[in-house]
C-alpha positions as CSV (number, residue, x, y, z in Angstrom):
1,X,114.1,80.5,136.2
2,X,111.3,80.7,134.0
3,X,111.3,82.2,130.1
4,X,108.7,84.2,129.1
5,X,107.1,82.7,126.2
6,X,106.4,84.7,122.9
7,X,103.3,84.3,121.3
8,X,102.7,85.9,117.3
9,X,100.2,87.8,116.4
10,X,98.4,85.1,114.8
11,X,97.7,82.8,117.6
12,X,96.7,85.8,119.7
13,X,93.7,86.5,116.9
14,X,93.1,82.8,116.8
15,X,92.7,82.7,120.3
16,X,91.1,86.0,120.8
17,X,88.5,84.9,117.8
18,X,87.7,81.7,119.8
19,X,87.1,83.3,123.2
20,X,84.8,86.2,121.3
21,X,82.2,83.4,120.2
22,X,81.9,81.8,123.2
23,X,81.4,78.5,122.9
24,X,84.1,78.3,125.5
25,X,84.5,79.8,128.8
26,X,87.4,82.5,129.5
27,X,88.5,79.7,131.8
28,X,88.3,76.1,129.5
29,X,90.5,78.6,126.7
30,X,92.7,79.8,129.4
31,X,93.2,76.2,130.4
32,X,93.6,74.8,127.1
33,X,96.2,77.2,126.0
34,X,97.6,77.0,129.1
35,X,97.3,80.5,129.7
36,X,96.4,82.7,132.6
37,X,92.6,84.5,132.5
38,X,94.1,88.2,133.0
39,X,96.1,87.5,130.0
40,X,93.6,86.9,127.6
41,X,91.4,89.1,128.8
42,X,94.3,91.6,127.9
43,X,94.4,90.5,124.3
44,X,90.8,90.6,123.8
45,X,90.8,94.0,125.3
46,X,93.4,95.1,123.2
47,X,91.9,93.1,120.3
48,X,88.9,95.2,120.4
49,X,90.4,98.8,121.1
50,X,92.1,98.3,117.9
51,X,89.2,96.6,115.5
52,X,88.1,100.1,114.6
53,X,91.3,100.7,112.4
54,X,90.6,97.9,110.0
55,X,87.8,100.2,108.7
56,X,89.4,103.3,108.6
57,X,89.5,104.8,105.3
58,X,92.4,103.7,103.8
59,X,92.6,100.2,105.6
60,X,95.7,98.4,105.2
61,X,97.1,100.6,102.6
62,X,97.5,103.2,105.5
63,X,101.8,104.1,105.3
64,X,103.2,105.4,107.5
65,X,105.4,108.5,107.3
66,X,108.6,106.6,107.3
67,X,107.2,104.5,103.9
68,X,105.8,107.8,102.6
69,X,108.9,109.4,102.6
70,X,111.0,106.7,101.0
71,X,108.5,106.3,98.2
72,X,108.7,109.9,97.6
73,X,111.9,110.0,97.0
74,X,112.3,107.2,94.9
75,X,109.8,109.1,92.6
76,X,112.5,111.9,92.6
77,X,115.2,109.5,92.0
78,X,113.3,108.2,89.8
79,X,112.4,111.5,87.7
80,X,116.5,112.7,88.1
81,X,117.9,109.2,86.3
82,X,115.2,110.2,83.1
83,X,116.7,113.5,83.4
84,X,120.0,112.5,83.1
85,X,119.7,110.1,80.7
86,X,117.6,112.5,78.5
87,X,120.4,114.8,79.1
88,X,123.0,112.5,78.2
């Protein structure tokens, strides 16, 4: 039985990078990470459906709603603890 290997997101960019400037075939990288063709082609596929996003407005300081929420109610923690020690 076989394990599937996990690979970060790192390497995936690093490899992804390498096979977009093509000094090396889809093959020779394939070969050399010894990984199969399909599955890099995957990542650079997926690579490049997502490369838009990086220059969205906002960029990495994008939350999402989950974040947004919790920092919002911090502030209102926040704001209450002044209130009750003003009160105090």
């Amino acid at each position: 039985m076989t394990t599937r290997r996990k690979f970060t997101s790192k390497f995936k960019t690093k490899v992804v990078l390498e096979l977009l400037k093509e000094r090396s075939s889809l093959a020779e990288l394939a070969q050399k990470y010894e990984l199969a063709p399909q599955q890099l082609s995957n990542w650079k596929r997926e690579f490049l459906n997502g490369a838009e996003e990086v220059f969205e407005k906002g960029g990495k300081n994008k939350k999402d709603p989950a974040d947004e929420e919790k920092d919002q109610l911090l502030k209102t923690i926040g704001k209450l603890k002044v209130e009750v020690d003003f009160l105090k």
